[in-house]
C-alpha positions in Angstrom: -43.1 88.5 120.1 -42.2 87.6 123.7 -42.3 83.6 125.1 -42.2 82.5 128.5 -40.2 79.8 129.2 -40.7 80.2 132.7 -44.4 78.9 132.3 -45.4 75.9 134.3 -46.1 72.6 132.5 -47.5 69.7 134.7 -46.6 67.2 132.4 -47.2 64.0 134.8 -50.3 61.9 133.5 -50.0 63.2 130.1 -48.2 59.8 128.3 -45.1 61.6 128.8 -42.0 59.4 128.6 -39.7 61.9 130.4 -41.7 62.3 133.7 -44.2 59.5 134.2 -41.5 57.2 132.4 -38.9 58.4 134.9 -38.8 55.5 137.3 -39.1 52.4 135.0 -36.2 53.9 132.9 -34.0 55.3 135.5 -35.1 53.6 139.4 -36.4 57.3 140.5 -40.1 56.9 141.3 -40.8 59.6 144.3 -43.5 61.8 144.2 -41.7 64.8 143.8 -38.9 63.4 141.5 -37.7 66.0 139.0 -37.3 63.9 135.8 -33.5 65.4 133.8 -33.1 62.2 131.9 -34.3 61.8 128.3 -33.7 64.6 125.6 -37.0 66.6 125.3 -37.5 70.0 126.7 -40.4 71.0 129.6 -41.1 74.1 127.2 -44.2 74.5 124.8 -43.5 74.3 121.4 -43.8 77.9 119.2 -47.3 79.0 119.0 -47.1 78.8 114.6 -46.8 74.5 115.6 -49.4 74.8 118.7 -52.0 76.9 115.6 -50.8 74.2 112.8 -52.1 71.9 115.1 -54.9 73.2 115.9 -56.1 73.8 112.7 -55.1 70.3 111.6 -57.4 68.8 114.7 -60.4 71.3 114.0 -60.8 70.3 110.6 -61.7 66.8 111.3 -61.0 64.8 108.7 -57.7 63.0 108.8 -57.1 60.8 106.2 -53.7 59.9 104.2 -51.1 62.5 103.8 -50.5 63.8 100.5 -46.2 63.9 100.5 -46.2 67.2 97.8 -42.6 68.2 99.0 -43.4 70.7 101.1 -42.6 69.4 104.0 -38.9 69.2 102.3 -38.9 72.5 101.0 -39.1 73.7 104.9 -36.3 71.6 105.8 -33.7 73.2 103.5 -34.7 76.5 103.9 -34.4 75.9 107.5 -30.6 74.5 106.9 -30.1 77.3 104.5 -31.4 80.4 106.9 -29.8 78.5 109.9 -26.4 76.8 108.6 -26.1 78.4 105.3 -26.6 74.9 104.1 -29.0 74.4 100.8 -29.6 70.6 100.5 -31.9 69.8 97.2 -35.5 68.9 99.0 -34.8 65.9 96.3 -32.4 64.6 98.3 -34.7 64.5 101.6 -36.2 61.2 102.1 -38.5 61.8 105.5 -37.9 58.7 108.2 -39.8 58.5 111.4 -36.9 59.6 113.5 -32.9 59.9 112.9 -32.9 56.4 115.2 -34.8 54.4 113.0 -33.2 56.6 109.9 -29.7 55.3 111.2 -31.2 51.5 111.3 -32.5 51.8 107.9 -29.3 53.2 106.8 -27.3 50.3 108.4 -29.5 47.7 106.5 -29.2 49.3 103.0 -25.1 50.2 102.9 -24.3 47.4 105.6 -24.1 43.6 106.2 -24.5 41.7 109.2 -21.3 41.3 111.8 -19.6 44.8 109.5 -18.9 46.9 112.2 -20.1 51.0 112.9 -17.2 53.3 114.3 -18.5 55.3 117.3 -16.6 57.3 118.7 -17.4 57.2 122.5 -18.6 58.0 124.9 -21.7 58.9 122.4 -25.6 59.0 122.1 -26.8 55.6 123.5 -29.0 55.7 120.2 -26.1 54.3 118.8 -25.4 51.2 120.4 -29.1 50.1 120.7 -29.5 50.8 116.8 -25.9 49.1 115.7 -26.4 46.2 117.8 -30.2 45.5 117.2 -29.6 45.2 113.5 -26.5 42.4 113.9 -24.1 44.7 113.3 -20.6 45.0 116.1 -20.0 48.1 117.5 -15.9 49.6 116.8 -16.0 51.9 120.0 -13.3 54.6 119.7 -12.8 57.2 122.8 -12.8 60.3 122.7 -9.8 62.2 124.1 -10.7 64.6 127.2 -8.3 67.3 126.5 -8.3 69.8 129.2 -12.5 69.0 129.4 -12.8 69.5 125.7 -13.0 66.2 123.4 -11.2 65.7 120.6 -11.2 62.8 117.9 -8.7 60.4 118.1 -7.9 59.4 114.3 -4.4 57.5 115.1 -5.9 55.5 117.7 -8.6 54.6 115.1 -6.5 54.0 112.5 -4.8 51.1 114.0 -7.8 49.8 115.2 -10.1 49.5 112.6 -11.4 46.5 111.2 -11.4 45.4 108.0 -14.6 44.6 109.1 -15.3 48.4 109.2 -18.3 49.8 107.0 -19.5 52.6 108.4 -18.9 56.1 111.0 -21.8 57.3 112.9 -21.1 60.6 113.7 -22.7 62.9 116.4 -22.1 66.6 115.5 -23.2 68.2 117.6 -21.9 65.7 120.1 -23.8 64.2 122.8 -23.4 64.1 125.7 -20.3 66.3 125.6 -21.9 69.5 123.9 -18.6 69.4 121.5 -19.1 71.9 118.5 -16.8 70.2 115.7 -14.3 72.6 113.9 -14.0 72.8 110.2 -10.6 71.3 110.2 -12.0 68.2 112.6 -14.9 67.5 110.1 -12.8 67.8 106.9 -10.3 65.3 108.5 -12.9 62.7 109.6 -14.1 63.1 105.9 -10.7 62.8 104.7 -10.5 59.3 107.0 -13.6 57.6 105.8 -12.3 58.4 101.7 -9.1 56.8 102.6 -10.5 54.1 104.5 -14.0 53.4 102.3 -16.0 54.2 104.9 -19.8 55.7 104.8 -19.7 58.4 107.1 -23.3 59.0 108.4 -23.7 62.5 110.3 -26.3 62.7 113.1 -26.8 66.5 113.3 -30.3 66.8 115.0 -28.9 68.9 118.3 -27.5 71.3 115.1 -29.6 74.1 116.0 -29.0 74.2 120.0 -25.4 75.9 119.6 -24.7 78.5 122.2 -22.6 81.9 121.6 -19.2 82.0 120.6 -20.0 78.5 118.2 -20.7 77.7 115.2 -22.7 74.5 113.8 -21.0 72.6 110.1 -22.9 70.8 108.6 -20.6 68.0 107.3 -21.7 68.3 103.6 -21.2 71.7 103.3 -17.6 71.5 104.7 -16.5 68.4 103.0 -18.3 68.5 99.4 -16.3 66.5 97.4 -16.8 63.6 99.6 -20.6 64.1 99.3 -20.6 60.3 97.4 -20.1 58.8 100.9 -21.9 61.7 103.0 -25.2 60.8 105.0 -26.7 64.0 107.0 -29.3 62.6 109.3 -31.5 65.4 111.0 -35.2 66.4 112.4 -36.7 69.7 113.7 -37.7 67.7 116.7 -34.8 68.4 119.2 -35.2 71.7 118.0 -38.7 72.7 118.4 -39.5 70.1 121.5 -41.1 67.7 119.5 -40.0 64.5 120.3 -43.2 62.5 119.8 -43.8 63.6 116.4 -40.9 61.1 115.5 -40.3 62.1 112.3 -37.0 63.5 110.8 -35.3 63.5 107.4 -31.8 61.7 105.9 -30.4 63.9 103.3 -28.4 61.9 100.5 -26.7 63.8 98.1 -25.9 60.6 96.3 -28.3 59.7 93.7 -27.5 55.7 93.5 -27.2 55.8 97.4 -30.7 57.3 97.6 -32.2 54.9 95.5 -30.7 52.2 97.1 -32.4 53.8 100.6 -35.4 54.7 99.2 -35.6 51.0 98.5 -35.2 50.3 101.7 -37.7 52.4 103.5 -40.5 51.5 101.1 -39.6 48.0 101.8 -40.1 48.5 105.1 -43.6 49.6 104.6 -42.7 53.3 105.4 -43.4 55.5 102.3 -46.7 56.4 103.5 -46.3 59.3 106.0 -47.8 60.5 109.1 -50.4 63.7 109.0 -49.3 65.1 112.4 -46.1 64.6 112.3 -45.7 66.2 108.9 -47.5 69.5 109.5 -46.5 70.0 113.1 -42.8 70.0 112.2 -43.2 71.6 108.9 -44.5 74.6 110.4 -41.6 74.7 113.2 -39.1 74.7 110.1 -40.7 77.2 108.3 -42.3 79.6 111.1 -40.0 78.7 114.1 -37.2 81.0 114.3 -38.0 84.0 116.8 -38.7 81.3 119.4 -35.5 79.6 118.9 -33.8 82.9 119.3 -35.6 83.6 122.5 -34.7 79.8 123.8 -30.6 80.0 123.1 -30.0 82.8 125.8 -32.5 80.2 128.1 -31.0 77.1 127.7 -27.3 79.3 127.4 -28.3 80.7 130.8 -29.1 77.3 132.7 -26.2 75.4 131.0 -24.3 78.5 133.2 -26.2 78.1 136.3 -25.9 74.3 136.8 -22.0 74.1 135.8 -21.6 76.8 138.4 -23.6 75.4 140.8 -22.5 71.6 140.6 -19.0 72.8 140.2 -19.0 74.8 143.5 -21.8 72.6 145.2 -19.7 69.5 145.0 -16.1 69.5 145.3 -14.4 67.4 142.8 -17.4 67.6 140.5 -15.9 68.6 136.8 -19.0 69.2 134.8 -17.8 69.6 130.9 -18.0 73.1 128.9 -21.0 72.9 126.5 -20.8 74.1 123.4 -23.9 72.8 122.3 -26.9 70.7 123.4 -28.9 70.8 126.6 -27.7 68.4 128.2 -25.4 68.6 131.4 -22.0 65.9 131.3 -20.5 65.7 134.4 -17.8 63.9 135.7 -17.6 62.7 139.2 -14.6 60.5 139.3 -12.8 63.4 141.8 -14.9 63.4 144.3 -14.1 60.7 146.0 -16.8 58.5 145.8 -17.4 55.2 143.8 -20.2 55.7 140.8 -23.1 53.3 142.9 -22.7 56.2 145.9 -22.8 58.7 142.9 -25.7 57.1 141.8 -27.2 56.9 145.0 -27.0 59.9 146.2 -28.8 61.7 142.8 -31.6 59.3 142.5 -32.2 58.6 146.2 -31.2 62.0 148.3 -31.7 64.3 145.3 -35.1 62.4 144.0 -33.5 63.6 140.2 -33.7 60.7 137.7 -31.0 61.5 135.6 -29.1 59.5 132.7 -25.9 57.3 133.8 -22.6 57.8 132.1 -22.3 54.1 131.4 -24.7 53.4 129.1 -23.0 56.2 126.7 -20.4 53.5 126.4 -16.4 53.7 127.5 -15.4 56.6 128.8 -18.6 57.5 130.3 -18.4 55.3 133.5 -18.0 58.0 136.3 -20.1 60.7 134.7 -24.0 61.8 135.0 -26.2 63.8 132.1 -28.5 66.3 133.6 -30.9 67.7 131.2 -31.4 71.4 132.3 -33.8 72.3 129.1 -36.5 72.9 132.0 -38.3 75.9 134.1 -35.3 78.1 135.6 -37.5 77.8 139.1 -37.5 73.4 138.7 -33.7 73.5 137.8 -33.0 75.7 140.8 -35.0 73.3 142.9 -32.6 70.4 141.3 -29.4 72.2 142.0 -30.5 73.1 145.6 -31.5 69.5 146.2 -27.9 68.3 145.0 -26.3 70.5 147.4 -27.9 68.9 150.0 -27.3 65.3 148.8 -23.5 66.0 148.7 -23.6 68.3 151.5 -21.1 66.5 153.2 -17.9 66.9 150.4 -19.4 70.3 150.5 -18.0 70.4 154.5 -14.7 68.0 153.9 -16.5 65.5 155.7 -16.2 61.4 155.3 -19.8 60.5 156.3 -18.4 57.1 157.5 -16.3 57.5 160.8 -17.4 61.2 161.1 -13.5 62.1 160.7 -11.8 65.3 161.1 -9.9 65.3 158.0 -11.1 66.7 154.9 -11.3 65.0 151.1 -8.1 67.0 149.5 -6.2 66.8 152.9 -6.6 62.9 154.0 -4.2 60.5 153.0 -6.2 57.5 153.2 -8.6 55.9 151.3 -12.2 58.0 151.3 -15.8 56.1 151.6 -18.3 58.2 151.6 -21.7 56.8 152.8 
């Protein structure tokens, strides 16, 4: 079976967040604005979820959802075709969405003012969870090490709080595509035993790993610390299916479990969705030739728009993606202050993209371009960007119309 990626999809005046969402949530509102912001994918979803939900629709009756375990059953033989990973569909308790599955998990194994290691810059999710629920946000950056990040467990280590209840842990990370070794996992594992920490793993970009790498899931490589092991995941990243909203957190732990299940049926949330349920069961259990077909895609515009934003703007160092399709680049070497970053993508380039900053510290001078899109729309993107910093392109200062170039000038650089 053959898919076309390529395929149009008008998605303006269609309810859709991403595009007709675009200029409330990131100040880009022109006409022709290409939206690379939130993380959903301009792709259909596999034809077995389009036919699930057509049958679903056509039968037209759509009364309460009879939660059988099927829909759990999918999910670990998903994890167990994809990531050799069987979890018991016991231990699946369906949330709607990892974000409110993280809030859910803060207010059963958490108190107000404990504090949530993140280590940053990380999925804004986070921040907006953590701090919405009373709890204080531990940031801990990242090291860039030769464009590659790496955990910093000394710098943690003297940092933490006693305060200190729980990790959230992006793996795959977002924004900077990091794959996590074996030995990284086991050692943040090995951390959070000596330290008594809950170690919560969002792993929902899991299945968008491109060749050469190799997604863990953090159970499977650290067992023995199952007892304080949370794996948080959804096919909805996967599979484009954002809106369903509806994911599952796997707990291993059997008096952890109860104590969440607790929690979600207190929060009026053991009744489940009908859509949601049978649109994302049948991506989990009917979806993989069309995620094999997207990988060389997505692998092939991560290629195109590190090339062409590398080349296209001097001092530009977008980060190696291992994972994830979502662009991180840095623009702290070009020269220009982030507002005329900013400026230049939103305003010249009409592309509503996400801002570094609101990843927390360590993202300040870098821009996330989501290039899971039709190779013709990204192309338009890129071409736009070259002409919105056409002038680094030439070595020229826009301001004074000097003669002197951006590596060559000795001066401080304003570029207008």
């Amino acid at each position: 079976m053959t898919f076309d990626f390529d395929e149009p999809v008008d998605r303006r005046g269609t309810h859709s967040s991403k595009w007709d969402g675009m200029e409330k949530r990131t100040g880009v509102g022109a006409p022709d604005a290409i939206a690379m912001w939130v993380a959903d994918m301009d792709f259909k979803a596999p034809p077995a979820v389009l036919e699930a939900v057509r049958e679903e629709a056509e039968r037209g009756v759509y009364g309460y959802y009879n939660a059988d375990g099927s829909w759990q059953e999918a999910m670990s033989g998903w994890l167990k075709r994809r990531h050799g990973y069987e979890p018991d569909p016991e231990h699946i308790i369906p949330v709607p969405g990892v974000v409110p599955g993280l809030g859910l998990i803060l207010q059963a194994f958490s108190e107000p003012d404990d504090e949530v290691v993140v280590f940053s810059p990380a999925y804004h999710g986070f921040n907006s969870i953590i701090t919405a629920n009373g709890r204080r946000i531990h940031n801990q950056p990242l090291i860039n090490e030769q464009g590659r990040y790496r955990m910093d467990f000394e710098g943690l280590a003297s940092s933490l709080s006693p305060r200190a209840r729980i990790v959230f842990f992006c793996s795959p990370h977002n924004p900077g595509g990091r794959v996590w070794t074996r030995e990284e996992i086991r050692e943040l594992a090995e951390f959070c035993e000596a330290n008594d920490l809950l170690l919560v793993s969002d792993e929902i970009h899991q299945d968008l790993v491109f060749t050469g790498n190799k997604h863990l899931v953090t159970e499977a490589v650290a067992p023995e610390f199952a007892h304080r092991i949370i794996t948080c995941t959804a096919a909805t990243k996967t599979f484009n299916l954002a809106g369903a909203h509806y994911g599952g957190v796997i707990i291993p732990d059997d008096a952890m479990r109860e104590k969440f299940r607790k929690v979600v049926n207190r929060s009026g949330l053991a009744s489940l969705p009908l859509f949601s349920m049978v649109l994302t069961e049948a991506a989990h259990r009917h979806g993989d030739a069309w995620l094999d077909a997207l990988l060389p895609y997505l692998e092939t515009n991560r290629d195109l728009l590190a090339e062409r934003i590398a080349k296209g703007i001097p001092g530009s160092r977008p980060m190696h993606l291992e994972a994830t399709y979502l662009g991180w680049v840095d623009f702290s070497g070009t020269g220009l202050d982030q507002e005329a970053v900013l400026d230049r993508i939103g305003n010249r380039a009409r592309i509503g993209a996400s801002t570094g900053a609101q990843f927390g510290p360590g993202g300040e001078s870098w821009v996330r371009f989501n290039f899971a899109t039709q190779r013709k729309l990204l192309v338009e993107a890129l071409d736009r960007l070259d002409e919105a910093f056409s002038d680094l392109a030439k070595g020229l200062i826009a301001e004074g119309n000097s003669c002197c170039s951006a590596e060559s000038c000795q001066v401080p650089l304003r570029f207008g």
